[in-house]
VOBA-1610 file (N, C-alpha, C; in pm, whole numbers, padded with zeros to 5 digits, always signed):
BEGIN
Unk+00242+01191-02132Unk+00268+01047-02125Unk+00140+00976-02088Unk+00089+00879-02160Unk+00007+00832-02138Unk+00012+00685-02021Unk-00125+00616-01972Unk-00109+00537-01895Unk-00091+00412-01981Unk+00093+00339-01962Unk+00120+00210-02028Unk+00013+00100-02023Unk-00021+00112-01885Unk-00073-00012-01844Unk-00224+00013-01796Unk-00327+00041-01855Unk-00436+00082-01846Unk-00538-00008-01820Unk-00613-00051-01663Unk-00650-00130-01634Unk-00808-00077-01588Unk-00904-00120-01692Unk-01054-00101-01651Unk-01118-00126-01551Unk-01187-00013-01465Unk-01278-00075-01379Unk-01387-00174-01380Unk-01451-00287-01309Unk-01584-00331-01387Unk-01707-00268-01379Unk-01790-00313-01427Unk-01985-00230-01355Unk-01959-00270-01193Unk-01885-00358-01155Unk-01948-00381-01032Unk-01857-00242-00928Unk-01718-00223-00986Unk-01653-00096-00939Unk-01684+00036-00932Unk-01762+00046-01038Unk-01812+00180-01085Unk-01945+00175-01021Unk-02014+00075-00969Unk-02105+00132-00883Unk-02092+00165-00769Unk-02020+00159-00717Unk-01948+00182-00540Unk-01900+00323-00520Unk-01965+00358-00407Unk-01920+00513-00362Unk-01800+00600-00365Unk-01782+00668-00426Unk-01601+00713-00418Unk-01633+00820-00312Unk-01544+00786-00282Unk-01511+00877-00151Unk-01379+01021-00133Unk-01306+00983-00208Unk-01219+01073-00204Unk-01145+01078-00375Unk-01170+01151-00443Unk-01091+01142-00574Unk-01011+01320-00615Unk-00896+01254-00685Unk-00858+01339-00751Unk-00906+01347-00907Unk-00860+01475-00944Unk-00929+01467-01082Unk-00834+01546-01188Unk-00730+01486-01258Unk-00650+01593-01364Unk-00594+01671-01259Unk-00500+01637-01106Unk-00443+01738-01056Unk-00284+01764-01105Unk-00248+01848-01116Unk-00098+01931-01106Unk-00051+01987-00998Unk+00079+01937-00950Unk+00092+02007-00808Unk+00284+02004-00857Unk+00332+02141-00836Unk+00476+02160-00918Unk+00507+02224-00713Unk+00639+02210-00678Unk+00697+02288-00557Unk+00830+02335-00623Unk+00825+02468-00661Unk+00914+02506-00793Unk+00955+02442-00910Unk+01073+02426-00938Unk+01095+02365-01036Unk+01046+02191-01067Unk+01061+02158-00914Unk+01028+01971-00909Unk+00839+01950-00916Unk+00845+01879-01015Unk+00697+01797-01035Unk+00654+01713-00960Unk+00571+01736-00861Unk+00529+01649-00766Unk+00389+01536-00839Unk+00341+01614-00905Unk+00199+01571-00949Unk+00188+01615-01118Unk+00152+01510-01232Unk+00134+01552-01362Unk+00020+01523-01432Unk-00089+01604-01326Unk-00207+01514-01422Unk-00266+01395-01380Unk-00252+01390-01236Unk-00355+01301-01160Unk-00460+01291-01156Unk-00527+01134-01208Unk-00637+01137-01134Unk-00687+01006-01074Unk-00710+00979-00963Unk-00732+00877-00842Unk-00842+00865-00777Unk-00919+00753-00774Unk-01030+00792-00669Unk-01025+00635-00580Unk-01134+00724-00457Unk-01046+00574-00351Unk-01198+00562-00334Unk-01220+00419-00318Unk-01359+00360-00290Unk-01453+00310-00197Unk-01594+00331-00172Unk-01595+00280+00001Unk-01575+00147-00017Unk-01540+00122+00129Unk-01530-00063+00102Unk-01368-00128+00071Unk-01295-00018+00029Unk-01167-00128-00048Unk-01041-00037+00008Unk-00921-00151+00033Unk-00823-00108+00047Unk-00739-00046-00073Unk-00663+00098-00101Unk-00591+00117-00142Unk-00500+00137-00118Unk-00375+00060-00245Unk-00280+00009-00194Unk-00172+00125-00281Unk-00118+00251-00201Unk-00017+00328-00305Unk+00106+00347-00325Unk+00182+00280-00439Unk+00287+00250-00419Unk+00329+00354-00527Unk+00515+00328-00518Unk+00588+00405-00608Unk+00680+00477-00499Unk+00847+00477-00578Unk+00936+00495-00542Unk+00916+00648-00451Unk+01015+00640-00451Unk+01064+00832-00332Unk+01049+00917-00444Unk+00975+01023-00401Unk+00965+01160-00516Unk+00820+01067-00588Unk+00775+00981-00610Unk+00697+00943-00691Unk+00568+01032-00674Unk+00518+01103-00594Unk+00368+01209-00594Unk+00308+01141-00427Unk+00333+01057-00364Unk+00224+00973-00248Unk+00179+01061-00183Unk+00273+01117-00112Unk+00286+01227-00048Unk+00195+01338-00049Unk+00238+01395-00190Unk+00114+01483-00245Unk+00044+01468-00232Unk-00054+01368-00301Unk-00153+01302-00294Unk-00228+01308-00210Unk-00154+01181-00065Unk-00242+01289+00039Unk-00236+01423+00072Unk-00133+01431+00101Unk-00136+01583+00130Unk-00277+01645+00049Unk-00307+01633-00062Unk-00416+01732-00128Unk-00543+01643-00055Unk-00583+01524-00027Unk-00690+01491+00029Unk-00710+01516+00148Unk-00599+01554+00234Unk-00626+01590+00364Unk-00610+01735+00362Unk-00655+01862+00269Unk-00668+02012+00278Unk-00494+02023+00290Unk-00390+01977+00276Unk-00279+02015+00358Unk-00189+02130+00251Unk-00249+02080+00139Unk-00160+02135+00004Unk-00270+02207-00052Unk-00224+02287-00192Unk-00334+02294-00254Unk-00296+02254-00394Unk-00375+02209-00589Unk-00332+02192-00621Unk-00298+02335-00706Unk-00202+02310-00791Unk-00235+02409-00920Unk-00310+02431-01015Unk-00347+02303-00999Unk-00466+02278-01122Unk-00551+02182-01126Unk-00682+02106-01155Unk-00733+02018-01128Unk-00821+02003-01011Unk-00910+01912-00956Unk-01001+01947-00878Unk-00969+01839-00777Unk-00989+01833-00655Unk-00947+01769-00533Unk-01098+01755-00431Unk-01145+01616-00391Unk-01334+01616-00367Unk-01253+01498-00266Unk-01325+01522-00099Unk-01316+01439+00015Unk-01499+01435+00054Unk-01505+01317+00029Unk-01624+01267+00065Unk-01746+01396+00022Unk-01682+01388-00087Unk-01789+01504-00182Unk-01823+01626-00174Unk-01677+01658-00075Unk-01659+01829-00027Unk-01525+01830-00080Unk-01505+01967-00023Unk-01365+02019-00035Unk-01303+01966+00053Unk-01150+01929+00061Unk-01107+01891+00203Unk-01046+02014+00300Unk-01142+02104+00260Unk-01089+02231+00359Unk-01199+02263+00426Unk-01352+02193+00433Unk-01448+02194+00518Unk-01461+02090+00596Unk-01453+02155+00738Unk-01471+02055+00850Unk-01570+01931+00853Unk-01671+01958+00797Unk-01756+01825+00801Unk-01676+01757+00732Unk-01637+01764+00625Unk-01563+01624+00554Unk-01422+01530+00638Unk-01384+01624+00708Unk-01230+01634+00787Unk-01316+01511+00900Unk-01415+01534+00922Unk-01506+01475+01024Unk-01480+01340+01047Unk-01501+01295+00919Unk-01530+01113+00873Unk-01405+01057+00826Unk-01256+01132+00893Unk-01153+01062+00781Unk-01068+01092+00934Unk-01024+00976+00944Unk-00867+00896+01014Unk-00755+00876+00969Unk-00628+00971+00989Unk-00529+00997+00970Unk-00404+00904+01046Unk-00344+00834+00978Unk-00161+00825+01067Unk-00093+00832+01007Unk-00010+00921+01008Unk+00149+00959+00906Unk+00248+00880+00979Unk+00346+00877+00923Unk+00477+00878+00920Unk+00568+00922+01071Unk+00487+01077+01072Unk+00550+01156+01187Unk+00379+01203+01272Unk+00474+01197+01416Unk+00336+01223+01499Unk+00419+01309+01588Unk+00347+01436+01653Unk+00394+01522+01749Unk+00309+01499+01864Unk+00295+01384+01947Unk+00176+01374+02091Unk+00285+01435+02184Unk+00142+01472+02272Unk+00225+01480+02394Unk+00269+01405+02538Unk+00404+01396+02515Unk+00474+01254+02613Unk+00404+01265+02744Unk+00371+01367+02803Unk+00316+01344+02941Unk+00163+01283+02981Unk+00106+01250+02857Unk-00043+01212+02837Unk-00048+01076+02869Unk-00161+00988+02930Unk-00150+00852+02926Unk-00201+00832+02789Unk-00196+00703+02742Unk-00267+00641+02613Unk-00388+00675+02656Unk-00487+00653+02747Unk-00633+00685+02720Unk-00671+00806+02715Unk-00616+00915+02772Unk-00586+01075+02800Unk-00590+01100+02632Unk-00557+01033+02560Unk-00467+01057+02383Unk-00581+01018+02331Unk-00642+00933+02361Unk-00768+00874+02283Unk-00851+00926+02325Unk-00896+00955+02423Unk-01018+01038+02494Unk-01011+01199+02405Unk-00915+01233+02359Unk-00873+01392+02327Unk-00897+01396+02212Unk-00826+01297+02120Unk-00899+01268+01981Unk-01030+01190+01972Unk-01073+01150+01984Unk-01204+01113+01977Unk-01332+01230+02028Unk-01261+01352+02109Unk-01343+01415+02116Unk-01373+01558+02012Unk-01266+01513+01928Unk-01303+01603+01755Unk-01396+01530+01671Unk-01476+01454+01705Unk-01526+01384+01651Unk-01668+01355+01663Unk-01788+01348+01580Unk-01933+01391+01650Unk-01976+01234+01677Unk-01984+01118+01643Unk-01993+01000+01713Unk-01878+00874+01734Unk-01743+00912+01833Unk-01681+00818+01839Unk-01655+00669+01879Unk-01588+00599+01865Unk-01652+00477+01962Unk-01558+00492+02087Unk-01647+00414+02158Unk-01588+00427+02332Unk-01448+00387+02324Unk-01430+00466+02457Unk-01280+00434+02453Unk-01237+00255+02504Unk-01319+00124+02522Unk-01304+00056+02534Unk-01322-00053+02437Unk-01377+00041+02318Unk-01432-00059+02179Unk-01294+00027+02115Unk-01198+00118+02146Unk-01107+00153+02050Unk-00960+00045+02116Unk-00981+00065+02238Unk-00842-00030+02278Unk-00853-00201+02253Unk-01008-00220+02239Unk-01023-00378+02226Unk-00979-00396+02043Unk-01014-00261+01990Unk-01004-00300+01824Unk-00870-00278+01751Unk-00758-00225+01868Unk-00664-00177+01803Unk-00547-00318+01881Unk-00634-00373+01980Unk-00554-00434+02112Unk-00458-00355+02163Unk-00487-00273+02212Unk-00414-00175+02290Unk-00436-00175+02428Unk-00502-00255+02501Unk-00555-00240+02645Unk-00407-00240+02762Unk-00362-00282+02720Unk-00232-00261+02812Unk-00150-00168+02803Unk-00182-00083+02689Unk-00071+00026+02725Unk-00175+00136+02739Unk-00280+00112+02775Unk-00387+00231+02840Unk-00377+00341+02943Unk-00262+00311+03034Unk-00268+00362+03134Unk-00123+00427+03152Unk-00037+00400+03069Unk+00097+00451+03025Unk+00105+00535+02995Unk+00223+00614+02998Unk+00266+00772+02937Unk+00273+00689+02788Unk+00242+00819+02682Unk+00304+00860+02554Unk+00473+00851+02553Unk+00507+00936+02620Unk+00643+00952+02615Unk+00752+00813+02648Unk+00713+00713+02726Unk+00775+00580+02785Unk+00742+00460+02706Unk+00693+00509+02590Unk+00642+00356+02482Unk+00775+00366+02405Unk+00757+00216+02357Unk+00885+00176+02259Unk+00823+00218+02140Unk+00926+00259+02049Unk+00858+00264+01931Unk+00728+00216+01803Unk+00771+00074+01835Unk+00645-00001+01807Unk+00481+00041+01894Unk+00533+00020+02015Unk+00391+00059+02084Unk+00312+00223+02044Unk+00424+00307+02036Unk+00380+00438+01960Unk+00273+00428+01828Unk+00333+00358+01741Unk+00301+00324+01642Unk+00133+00283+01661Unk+00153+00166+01734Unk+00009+00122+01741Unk-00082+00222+01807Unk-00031+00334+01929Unk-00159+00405+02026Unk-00151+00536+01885Unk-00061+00575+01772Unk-00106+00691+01664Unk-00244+00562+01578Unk-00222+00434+01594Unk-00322+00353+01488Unk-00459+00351+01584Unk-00485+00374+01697Unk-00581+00376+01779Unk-00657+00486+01758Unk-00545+00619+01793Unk-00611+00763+01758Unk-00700+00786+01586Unk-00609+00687+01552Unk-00619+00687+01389Unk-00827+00639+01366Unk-00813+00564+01439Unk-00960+00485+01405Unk-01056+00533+01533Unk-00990+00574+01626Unk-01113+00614+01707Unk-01265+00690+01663Unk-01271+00726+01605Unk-01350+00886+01533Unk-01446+00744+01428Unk-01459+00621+01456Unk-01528+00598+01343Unk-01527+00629+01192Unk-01417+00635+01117Unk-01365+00706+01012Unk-01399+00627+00901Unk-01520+00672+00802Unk-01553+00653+00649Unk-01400+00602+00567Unk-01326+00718+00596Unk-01155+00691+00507Unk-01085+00695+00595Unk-01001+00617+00587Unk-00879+00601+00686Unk-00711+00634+00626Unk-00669+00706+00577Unk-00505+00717+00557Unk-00427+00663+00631Unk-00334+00579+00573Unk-00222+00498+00674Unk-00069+00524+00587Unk+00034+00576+00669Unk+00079+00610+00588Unk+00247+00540+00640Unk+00248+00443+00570Unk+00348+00332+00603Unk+00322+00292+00776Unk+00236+00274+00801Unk+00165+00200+00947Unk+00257+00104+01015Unk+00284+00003+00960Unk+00353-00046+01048Unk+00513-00108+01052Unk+00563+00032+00989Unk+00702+00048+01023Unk+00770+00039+01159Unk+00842-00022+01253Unk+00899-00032+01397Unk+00779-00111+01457Unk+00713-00139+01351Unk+00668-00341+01488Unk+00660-00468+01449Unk+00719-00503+01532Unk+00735-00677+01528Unk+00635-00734+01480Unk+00670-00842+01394Unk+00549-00932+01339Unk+00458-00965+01382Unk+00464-01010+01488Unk+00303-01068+01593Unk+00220-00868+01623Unk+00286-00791+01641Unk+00234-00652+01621Unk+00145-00595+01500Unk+00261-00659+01433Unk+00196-00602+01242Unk+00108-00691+01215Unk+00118-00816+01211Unk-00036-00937+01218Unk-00142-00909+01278Unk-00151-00842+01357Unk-00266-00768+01451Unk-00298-00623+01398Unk-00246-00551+01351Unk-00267-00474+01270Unk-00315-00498+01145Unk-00305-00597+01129Unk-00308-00620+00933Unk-00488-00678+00956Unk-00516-00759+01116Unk-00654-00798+01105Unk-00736-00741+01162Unk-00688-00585+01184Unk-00737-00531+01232Unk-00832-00449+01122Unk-00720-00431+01004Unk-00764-00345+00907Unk-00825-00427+00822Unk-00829-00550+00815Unk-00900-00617+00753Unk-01050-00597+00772Unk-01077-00594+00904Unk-01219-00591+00993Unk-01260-00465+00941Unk-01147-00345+00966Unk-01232-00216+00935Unk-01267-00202+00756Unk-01201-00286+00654Unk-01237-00270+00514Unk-01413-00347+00506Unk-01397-00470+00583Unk-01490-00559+00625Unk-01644-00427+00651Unk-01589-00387+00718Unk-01704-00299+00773Unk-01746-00166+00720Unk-01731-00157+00571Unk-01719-00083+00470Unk-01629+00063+00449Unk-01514+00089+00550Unk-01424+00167+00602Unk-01318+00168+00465Unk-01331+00228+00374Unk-01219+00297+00295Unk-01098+00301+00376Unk-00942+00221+00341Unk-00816+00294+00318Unk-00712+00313+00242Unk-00640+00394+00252Unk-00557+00431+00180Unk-00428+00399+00271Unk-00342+00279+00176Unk-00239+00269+00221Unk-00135+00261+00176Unk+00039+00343+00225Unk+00068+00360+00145Unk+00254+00268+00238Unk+00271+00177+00171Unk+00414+00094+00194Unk+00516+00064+00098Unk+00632+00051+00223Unk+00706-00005+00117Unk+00727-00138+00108Unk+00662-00223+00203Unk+00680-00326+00217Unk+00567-00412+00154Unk+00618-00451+00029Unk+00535-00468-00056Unk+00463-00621-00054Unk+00502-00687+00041Unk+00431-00801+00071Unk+00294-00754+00145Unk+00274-00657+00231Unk+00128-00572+00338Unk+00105-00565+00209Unk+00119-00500+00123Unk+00064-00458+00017Unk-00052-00561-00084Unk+00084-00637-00098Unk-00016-00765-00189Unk-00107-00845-00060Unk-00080-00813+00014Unk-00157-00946+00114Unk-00301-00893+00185Unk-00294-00737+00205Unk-00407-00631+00226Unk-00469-00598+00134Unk-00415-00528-00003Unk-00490-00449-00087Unk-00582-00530-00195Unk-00698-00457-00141Unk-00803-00482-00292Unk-00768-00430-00442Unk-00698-00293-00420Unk-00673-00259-00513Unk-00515-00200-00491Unk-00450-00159-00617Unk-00303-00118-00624Unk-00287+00009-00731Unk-00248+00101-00671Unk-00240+00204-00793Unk-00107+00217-00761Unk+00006+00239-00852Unk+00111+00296-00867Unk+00196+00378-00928Unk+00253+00466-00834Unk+00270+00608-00906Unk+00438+00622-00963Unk+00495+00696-01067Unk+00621+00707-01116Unk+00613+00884-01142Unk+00698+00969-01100Unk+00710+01085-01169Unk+00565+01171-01154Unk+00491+01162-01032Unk+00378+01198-01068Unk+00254+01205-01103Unk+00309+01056-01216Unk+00144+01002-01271Unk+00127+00830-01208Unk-00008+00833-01269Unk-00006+00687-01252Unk+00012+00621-01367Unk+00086+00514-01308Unk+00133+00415-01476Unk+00047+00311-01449Unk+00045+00222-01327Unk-00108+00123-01371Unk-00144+00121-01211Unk-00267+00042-01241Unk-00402+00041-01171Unk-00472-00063-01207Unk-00489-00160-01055Unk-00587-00263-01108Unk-00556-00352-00959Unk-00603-00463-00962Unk-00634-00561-00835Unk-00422-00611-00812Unk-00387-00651-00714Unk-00245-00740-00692Unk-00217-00828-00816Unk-00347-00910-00851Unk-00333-01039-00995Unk-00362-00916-01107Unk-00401-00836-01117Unk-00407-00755-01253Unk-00301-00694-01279Unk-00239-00607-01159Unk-00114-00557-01166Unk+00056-00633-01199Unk+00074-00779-01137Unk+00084-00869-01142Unk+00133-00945-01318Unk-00011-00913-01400Unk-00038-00986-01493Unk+00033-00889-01619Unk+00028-00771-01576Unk+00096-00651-01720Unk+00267-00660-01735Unk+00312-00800-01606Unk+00480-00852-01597Unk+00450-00974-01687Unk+00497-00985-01759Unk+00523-01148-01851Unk+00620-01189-01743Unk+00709-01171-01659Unk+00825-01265-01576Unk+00728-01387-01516Unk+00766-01515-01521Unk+00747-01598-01404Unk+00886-01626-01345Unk+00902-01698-01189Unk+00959-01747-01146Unk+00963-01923-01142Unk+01095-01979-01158Unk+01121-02098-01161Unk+01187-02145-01084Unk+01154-02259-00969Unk+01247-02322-00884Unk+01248-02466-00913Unk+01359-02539-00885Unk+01371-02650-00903Unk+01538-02697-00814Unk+01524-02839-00856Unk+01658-02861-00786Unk+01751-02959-00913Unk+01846-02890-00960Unk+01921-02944-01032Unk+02056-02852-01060Unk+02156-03018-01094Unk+02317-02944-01159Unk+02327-02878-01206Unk+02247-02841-01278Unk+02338-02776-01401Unk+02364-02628-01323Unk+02487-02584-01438Unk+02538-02472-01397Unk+02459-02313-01374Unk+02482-02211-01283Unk+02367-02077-01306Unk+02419-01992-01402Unk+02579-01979-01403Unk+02602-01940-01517Unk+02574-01939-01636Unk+02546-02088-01685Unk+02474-02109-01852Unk+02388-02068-01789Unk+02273-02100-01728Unk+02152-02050-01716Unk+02100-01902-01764Unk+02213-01906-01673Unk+02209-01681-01711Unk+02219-01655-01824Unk+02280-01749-01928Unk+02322-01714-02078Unk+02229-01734-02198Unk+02137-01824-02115Unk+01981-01859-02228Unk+01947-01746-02251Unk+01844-01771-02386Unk+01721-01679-02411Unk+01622-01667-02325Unk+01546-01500-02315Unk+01470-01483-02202Unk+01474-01515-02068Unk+01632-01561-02026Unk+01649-01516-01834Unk+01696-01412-01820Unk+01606-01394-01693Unk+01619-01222-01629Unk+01702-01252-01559Unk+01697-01368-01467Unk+01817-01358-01340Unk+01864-01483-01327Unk+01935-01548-01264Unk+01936-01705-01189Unk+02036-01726-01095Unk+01996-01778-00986Unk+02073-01815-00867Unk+02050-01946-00801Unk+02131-01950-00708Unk+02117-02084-00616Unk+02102-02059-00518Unk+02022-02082-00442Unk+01977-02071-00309Unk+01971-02231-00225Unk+02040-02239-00131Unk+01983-02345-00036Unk+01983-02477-00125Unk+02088-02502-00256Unk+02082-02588-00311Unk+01968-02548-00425Unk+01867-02518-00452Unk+01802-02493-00569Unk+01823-02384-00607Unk+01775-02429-00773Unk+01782-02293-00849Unk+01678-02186-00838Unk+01702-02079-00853Unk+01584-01975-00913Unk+01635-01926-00960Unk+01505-01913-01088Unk+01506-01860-01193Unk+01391-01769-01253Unk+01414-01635-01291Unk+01363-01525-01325Unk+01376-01496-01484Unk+01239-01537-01567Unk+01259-01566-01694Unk+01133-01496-01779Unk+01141-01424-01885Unk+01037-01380-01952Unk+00927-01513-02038Unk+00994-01601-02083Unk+00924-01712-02128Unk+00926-01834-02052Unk+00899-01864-01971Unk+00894-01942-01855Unk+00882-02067-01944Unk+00775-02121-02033Unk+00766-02195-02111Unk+00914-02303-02125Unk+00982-02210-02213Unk+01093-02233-02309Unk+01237-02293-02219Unk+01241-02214-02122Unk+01335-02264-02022Unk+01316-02364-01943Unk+01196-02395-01886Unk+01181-02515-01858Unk+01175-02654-01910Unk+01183-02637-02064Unk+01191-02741-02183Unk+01325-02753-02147Unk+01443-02638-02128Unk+01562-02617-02174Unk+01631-02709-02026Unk+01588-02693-01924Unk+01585-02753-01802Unk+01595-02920-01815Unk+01479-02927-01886Unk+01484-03065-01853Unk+01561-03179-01982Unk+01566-03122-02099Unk+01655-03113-02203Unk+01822-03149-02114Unk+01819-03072-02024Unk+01970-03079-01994Unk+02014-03133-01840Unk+01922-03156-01754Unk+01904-03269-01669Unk+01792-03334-01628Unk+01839-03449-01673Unk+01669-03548-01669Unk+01674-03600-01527Unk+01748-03580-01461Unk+01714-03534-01318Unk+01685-03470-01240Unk+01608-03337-01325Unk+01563-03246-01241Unk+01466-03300-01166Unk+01418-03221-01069Unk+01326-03241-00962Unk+01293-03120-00890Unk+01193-03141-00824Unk+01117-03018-00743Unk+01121-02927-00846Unk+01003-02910-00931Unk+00989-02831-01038Unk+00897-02710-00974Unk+00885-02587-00951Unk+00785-02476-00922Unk+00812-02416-01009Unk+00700-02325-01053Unk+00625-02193-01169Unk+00565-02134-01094Unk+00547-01992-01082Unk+00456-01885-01071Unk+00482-01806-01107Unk+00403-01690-01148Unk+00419-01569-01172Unk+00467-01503-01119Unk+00528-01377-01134Unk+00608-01289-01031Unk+00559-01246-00952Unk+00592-01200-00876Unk+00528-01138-00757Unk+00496-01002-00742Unk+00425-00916-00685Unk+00410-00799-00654Unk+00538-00711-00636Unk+00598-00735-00584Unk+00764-00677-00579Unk+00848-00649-00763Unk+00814-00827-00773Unk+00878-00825-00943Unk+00783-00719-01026Unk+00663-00702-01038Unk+00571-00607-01089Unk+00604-00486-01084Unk+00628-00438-00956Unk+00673-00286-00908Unk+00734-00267-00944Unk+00905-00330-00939Unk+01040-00309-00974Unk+01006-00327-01140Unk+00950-00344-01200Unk+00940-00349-01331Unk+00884-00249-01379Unk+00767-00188-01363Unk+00691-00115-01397Unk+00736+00038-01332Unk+00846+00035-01257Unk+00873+00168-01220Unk+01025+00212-01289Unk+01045+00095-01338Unk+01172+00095-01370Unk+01184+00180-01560Unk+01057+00050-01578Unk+00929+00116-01755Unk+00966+00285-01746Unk+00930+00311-01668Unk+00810+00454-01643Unk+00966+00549-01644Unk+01078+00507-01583Unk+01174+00541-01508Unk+01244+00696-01661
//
C-alpha cells in the first residue's frame, strides 16, 4: 500500500539533522502486524507529533528507537548509532505512559538519581525551575496526586539535557493550568534545538505543539507534513452561522457531512463549503453570523484513518 497522502519535505527540511530515523522497518508479534514498512525520521529542532488510532505501530516505533524491541527487518539509527549503545541512550529523555519510581524517594532524591546516568546534567535547581516543580521537591514519590506524578516523570524526563526527548501521551491526569505549563515548557525545550517526539490523543496538544505530524494506520504511515498540510489533504470545511432553517434539510443537501445546532447556531460539516453557503443564504436572507474554516486537526485524523481503515 502505498502513501495516499504524500507530503514533500522542503531544502530547508532536508538540511536539518535527523536524529533518530527509521528506515523500511517490519516489526510482526506473531500473527499481528505491528509495523509494515516504516520509515520515519525525527528532526533536531522540531516537534513530532505521532498520531494514529490503538494497534496503529506508536508504540513500536518507539519501542525500536529506544533499543526496547528489535525489528525484523529494516534498519533502526538513534542519533547515528544503534539504540543498543549507551552513548546514544546518553542524549535521549524518556516518559511513557507507565513509570515504576520508588514511593519512598523525595522528588529531588528522583532527580538527583536520574540525572546521575547522565554525563552533563543540569542542576537540580535549573530542572525544578524548568519543569516548575519546586514545591513538590521535598515530597515523597509515593504521596503525589496523579497529576503531580506526571509532572516529577516530566522532570526526570529532561533532566539529562536530552538532544531527543520521547513523550508519550505526557499530559494525561493534569489539570489545565498544569498542562499549559507543560506545553511552555516544551515549547522552550524545541526553542532550544531539543528534538520531540510526541505522541497524543488529544489532538488539540497536537495541533497547537507540533511542527510536524506524521500519522500512522495499520503500521504504515499514510501522511506526513506540518498541522496546515495535514489539514489541507481534507477538502471538509466547517460552517457556522445563525439561522432557521431546518438541520434536517440541511443534512439532505449535496456534499454535507454532518449538521447540527448548537447553542442556537448551526454547524455545518460540508465537502464543498462553497455551494452550501450559496444554498444558506438562497434560503434565509436572514442569515447571520456567517463562519468558514477548514477542518480541523481532529476532522483530518478521523478522516484519514478512517481512508486507510
Amino acid at each position: 500500500m502505498s502513501d495516499p497522502h504524500p507530503i514533500q519535505p522542503t531544502r530547508q527540511t532536508l538540511s536539518v539533522e535527523i536524529l533518530a530515523r527509521l528506515a523500511d522497518v517490519h516489526k510482526r508479534y506473531g500473527s499481528t502486524v505491528a509495523l509494515a514498512g516504516l520509515t520515519l525520521d525525527v528532526r533536531q529542532g522540531e516537534l513530532l507529533a505521532l498520531l494514529g488510532p490503538n494497534g496503529a505501530g506508536k508504540s513500536t516505533a518507539i519501542a525500536l528507537w529506544l533499543g526496547l524491541t528489535q525489528p525484523d527487518s529494516g534498519s533502526v539509527r538513534l542519533l547515528g548509532r544503534s539504540p543498543l549503545e549507551v552513548e546514544s541512550r546518553r542524549c535521549v529523555g524518556v516518559m511513557m505512559q507507565e513509570a515504576g519510581l520508588t514511593p519512598e524517594l523525595r522528588v529531588r532524591e528522583l532527580i538527583d538519581l536520574a540525572a546521575s546516568y547522565y554525563p552533563s546534567p543540569l542542576p537540580l535547581k535549573d530542572v525544578l525551575a524548568l519543569t516548575r516543580t519546586e514545591a513538590l521537591a521535598s515530597r515523597r514519590y509515593g504521596k503525589l496526586s496523579g497529576g503531580q506524578k506526571r509532572q516529577v516523570q516530566f522532570a526526570l524526563a529532561v533532566c539529562g539535557r536530552p538532544r531527543l526527548l520521547f513523550l508519550d501521551e505526557p499530559t494525561v491526569g493534569l489539570d489545565i493550568q498544569a498542562r499549559e505549563t507543560m506545553w511552555r515548557t516544551v515549547r522552550d525545550l524545541v526553542a532550544s534545538g531539543c528534538a520531540i517526539v510526541l505522541t497524543t490523543h488529544y489532538l488539540e496538544e497536537a495541533q497547537t505543539l507540533a511542527d510536524r505530524v506524521a500519522v500512522l494506520a495499520r503500521g504504515r504511515l499514510i501522511a506526513s507534513g506540518t498541522v496546515d498540510e495535514i489539514r489541507s489533504v481534507v477538502g471538509r470545511k466547517q460552517i457556522r452561522c445563525s439561522s432557521v432553517i431546518d438541520v434536517a434539510e440541511i443534512s439532505r443537501w449535496p456534499s454535507v457531512v454532518g449538521a447540527a445546532r448548537d447553542a442556537g447556531r448551526l454547524q455545518i460539516t460540508a465537502t464543498d463549503a462553497e455551494d452550501v453557503v450559496r444554498r444558506l443564504l438562497a434560503a434565509d436572507a436572514h442569515l447571520r453570523d456567517l463562519e468558514i474554516r477548514h477542518a480541523g486537526l481532529s476532522e483530518a485524523f478521523a478522516e484519514l484513518t478512517k481512508e486507510a481503515a
